[in-house]
C-alpha positions as CSV (number, residue, x, y, z in Angstrom):
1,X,-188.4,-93.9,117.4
2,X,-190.4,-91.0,116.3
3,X,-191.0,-91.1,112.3
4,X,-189.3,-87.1,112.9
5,X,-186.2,-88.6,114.0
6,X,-186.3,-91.3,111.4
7,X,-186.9,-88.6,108.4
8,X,-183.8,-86.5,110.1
9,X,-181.7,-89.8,110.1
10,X,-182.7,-90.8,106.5
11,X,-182.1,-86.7,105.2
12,X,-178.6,-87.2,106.6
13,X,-177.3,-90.3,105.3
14,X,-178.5,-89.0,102.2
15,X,-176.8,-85.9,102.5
16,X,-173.8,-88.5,103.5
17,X,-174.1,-90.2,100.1
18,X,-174.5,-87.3,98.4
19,X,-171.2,-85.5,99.8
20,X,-169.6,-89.3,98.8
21,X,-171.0,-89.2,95.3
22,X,-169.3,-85.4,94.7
23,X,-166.3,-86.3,96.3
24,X,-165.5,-89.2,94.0
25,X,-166.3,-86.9,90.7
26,X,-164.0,-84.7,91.8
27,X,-161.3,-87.4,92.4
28,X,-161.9,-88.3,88.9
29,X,-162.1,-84.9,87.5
30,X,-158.6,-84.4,89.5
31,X,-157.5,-87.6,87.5
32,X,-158.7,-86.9,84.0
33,X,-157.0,-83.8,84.6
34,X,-153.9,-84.4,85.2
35,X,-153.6,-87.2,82.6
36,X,-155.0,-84.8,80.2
37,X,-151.9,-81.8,81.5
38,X,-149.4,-84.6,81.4
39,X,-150.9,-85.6,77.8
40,X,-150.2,-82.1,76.8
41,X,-146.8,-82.1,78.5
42,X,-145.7,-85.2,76.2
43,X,-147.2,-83.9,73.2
44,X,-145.9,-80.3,74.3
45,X,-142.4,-82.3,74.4
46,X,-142.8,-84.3,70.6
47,X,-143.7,-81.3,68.8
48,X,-140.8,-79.7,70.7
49,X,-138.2,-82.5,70.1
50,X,-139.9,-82.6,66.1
51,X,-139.0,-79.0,65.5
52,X,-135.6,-79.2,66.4
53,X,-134.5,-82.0,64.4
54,X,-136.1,-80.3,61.4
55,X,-133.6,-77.3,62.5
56,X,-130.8,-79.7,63.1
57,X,-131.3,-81.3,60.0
58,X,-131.3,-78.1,58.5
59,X,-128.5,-76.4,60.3
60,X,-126.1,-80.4,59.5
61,X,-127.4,-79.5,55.7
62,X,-125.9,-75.9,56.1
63,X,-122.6,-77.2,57.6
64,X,-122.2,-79.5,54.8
65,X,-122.8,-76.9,52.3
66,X,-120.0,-74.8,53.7
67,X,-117.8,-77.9,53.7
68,X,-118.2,-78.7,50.2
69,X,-117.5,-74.8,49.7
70,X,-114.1,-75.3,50.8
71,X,-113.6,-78.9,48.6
72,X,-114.2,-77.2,45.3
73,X,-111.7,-74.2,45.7
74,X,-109.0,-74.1,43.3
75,X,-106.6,-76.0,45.5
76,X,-105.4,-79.5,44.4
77,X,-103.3,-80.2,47.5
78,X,-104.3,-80.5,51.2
79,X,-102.7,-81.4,54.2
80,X,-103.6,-82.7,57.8
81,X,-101.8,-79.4,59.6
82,X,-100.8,-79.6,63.6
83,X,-104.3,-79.1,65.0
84,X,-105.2,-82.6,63.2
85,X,-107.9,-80.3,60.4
86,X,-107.2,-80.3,57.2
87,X,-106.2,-77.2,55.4
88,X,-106.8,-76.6,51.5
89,X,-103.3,-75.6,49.4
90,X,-102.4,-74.0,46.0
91,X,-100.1,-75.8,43.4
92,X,-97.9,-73.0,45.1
93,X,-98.0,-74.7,48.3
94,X,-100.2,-71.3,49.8
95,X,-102.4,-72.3,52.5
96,X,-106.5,-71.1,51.9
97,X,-108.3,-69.3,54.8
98,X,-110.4,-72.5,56.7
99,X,-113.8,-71.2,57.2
100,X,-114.9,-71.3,60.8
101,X,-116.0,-74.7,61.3
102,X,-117.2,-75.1,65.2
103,X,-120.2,-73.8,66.3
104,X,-120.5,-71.5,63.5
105,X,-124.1,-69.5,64.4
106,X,-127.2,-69.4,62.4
107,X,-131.0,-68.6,62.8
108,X,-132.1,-71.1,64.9
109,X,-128.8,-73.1,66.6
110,X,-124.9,-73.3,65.7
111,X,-123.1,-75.6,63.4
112,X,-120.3,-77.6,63.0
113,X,-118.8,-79.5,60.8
114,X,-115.1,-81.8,60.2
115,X,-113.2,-82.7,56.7
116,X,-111.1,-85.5,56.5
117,X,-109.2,-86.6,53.4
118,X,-110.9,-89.9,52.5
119,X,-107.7,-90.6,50.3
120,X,-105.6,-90.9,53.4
121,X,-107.4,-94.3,54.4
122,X,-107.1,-97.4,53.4
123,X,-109.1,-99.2,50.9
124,X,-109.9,-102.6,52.8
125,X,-111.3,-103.7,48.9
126,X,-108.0,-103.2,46.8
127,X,-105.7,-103.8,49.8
128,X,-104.0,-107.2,50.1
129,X,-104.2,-109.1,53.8
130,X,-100.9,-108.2,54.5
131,X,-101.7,-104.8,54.9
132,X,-105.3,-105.1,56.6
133,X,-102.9,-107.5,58.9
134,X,-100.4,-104.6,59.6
135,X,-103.1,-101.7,60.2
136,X,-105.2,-104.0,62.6
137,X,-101.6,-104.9,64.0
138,X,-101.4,-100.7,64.6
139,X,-104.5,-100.9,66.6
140,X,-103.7,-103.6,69.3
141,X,-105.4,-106.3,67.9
142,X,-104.4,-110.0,69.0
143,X,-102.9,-112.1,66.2
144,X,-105.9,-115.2,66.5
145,X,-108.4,-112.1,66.0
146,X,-106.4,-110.3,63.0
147,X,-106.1,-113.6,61.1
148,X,-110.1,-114.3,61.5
149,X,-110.3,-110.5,60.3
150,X,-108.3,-110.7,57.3
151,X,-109.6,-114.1,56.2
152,X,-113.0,-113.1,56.4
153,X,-112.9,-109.8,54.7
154,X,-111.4,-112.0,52.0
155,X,-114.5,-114.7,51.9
156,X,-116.9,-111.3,52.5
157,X,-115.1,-109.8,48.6
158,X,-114.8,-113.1,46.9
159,X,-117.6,-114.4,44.8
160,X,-117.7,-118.0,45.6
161,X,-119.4,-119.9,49.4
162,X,-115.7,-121.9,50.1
163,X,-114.0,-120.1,53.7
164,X,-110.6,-119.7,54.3
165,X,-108.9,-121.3,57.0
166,X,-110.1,-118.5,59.4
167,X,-112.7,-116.8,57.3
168,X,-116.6,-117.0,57.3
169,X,-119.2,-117.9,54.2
170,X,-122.7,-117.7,54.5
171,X,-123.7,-121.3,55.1
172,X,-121.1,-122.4,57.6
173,X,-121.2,-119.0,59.7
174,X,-123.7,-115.5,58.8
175,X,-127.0,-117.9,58.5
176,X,-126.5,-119.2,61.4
177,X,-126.6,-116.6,63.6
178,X,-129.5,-115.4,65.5
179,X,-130.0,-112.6,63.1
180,X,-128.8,-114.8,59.9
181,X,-127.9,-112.6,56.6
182,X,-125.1,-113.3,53.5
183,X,-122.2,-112.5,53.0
184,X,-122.0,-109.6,50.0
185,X,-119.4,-111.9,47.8
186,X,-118.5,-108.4,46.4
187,X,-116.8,-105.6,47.3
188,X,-118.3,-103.4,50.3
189,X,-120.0,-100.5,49.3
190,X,-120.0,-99.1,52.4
191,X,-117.1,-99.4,55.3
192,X,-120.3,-100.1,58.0
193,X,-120.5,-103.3,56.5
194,X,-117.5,-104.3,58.5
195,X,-119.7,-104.8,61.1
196,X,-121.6,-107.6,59.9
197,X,-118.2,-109.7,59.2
198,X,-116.8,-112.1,61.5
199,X,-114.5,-111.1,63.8
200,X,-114.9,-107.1,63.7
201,X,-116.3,-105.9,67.0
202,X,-117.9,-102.8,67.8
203,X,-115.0,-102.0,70.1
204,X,-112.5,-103.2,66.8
205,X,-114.3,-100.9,64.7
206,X,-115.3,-97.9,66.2
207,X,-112.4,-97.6,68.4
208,X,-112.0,-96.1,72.3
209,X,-110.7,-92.4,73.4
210,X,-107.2,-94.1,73.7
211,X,-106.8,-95.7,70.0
212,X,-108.4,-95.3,67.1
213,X,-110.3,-97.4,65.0
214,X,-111.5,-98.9,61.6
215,X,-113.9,-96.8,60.5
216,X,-111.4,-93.6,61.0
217,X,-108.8,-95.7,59.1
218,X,-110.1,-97.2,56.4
219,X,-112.3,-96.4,53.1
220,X,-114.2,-98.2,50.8
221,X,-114.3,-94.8,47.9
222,X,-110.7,-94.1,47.2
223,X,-109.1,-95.1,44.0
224,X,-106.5,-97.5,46.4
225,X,-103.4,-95.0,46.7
226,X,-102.7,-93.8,49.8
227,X,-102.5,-89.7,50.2
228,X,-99.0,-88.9,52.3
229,X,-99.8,-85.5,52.8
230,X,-102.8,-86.5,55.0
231,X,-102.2,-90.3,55.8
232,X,-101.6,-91.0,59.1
233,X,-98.7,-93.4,61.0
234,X,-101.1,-96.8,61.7
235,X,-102.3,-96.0,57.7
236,X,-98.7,-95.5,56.7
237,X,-97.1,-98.5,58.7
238,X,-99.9,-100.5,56.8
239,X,-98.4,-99.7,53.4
240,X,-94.9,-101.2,55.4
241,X,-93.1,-98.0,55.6
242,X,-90.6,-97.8,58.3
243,X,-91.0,-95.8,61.7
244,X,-88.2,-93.5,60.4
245,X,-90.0,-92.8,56.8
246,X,-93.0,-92.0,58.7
247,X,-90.8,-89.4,60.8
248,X,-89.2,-87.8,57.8
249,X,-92.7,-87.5,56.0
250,X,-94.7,-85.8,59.3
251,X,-91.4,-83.7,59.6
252,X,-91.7,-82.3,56.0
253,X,-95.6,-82.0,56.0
254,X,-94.8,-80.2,59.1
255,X,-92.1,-78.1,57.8
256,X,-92.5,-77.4,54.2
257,X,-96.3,-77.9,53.4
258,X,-97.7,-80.4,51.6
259,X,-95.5,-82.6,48.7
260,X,-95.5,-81.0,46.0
261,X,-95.0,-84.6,44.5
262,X,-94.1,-88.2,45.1
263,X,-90.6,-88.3,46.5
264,X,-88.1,-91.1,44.3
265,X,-87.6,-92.5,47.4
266,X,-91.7,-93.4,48.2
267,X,-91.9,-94.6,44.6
268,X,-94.3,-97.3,43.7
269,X,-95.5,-97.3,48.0
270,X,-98.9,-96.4,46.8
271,X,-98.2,-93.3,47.9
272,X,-99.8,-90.2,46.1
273,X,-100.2,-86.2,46.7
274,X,-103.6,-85.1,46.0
275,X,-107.4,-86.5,46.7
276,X,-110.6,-86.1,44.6
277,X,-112.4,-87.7,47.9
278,X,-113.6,-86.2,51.3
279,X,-115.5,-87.2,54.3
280,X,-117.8,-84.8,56.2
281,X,-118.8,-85.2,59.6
282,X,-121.6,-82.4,60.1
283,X,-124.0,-81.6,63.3
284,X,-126.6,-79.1,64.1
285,X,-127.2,-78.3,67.6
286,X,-130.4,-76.4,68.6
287,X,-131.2,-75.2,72.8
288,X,-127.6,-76.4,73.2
289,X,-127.9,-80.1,72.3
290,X,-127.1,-81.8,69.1
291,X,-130.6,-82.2,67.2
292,X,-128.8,-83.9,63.9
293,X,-125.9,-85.6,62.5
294,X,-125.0,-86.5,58.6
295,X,-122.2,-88.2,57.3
296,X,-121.1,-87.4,53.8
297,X,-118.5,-89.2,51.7
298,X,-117.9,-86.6,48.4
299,X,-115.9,-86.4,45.3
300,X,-114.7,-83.2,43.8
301,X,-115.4,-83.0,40.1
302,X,-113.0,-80.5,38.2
303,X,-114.7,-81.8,34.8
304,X,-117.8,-79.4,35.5
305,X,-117.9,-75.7,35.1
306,X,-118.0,-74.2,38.3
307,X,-116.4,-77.2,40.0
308,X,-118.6,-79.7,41.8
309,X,-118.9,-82.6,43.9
310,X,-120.8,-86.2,43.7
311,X,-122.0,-87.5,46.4
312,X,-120.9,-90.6,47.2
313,X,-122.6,-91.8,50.5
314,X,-125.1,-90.0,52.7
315,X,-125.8,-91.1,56.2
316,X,-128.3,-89.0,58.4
317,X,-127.7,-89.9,61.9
């Protein structure tokens, strides 16, 4: 072989590597690249996501500012009307104007927001068993489960370690569980804690489409009377009023307003008429999803000059 034809050979393979050696740059150039676009993408997506649950917090802060607009207006009666909202009355029984409270627009997204009469619940700390038994009994739970319930919302409240015959203390039951905490031995301050006592269930307390459940039920701020112009049938039929009460008091709500005042008849039921106490459910939505959600628990103070509220509980969600 001529050394010509060797030098052609060796130009071409080098050529060969050469075309090899810029071919694999660009590959990684190709890769680097498109990690670096899909870098941006994410990021792109974060800041994106960030924004609009700074404008959902916002617009769930705006929806419970228009809420508590409603709570302080001179009207010391309210009532749960037909479409299950609650509507604010005069001592003259005159209904208020609701402001619009679905999808109300603002700069950035729409608004929403639900008031429920937190005095229409029932207070699982002042309420004896009996009546935790009877609400739980309202909501389809099996008798085995409702006796574990009751007994160990009783062992949760009291201040001593000795469990009921069905309850639950810290050392024979919560710290022994994979994630082992105490039981409170005080009064809940908050009606989540249900669901860290034995017995109560996710399904039990937050309910299903079909039936309701404890946390729309029951409260943990009232002052322990029950509100019968806003109470509803399983609350009512807790407090052991008849199915034919229950009628006659829907019936009247339905036809004549809100009580004015307690019936003789409903005397010492724990029954009242009015409510310092409200629960607001509020949401900001932004591109047409929900970006935020707050819960609010708040008390109307008349004392104060213009009338405000103190805010019990606050839970971002």
């Amino acid at each position: 072989m001529t050394s010509a034809r060797v030098a052609r050979r060796r130009g071409r393979d080098e050529r060969g590597f050469a075309l090899l050696i810029v071919l694999l740059v660009l590959a990684l150039v190709a890769v680097v690249g498109a990690e670096f676009a899909y870098s941006m993408r994410l990021e792109a997506s974060a800041v994106r996501a960030y924004k609009n649950g700074i404008i959902g917090t916002h617009l769930a802060e705006t929806a419970l500012e228009q809420a508590i607009r409603e709570i302080v207006a001179d009207a010391p009666l309210v009532a749960e009307d037909d479409d299950g909202l609650v509507t604010f009355y005069t001592a003259d029984r005159r209904a208020l104007p609701r402001l619009r409270r679905a999808k109300a627009e603002l700069v950035g997204g729409l608004y929403s927001y639900r008031i429920t009469d937190e005095e229409s619940r029932l207070n699982v700390n002042t309420s004896p068993p009996d009546r935790i038994d009877r609400l739980l009994l309202t909501l389809g739970v099996d008798k085995e489960v409702r006796d574990t319930i009751v007994d160990s919302i009783q062992d949760w409240r009291d201040p001593n370690e000795e469990h009921r015959a069905n309850g639950a203390e810290s050392e024979d039951y919560y710290l022994k569980l994979p994630t082992p905490y105490r039981s409170r031995n005080a009064n809940l301050e908050s009606i989540t804690e249900l669901l860290q006592i034995k017995g109560i269930s996710p399904a039990i307390y937050n309910g299903s489409k079909d039936h309701p459940g404890l946390a729309s039920l029951v409260t943990v701020r009232s002052a322990g009377t029950v509100n019968m112009n806003t109470a509803g049938p399983a609350v009512l039929t807790a407090l052991g009023l008849s199915t034919a009460e229950i009628t006659e008091i829907q019936q009247s709500r339905r036809n004549s307003g809100p009580y004015p005042n307690v019936p003789g008849k409903f005397g010492g039921r724990n029954l009242g008429i009015a409510t310092r106490t409200f629960r607001i459910e509020a949401e900001g939505v932004v591109d047409d999803r929900v970006a935020a959600r707050l819960t609010a628990i708040v008390q109307k103070r008349t004392d104060l000059d213009p009338p405000s509220v103190l805010v019990l509980e606050w839970s971002p969600r």
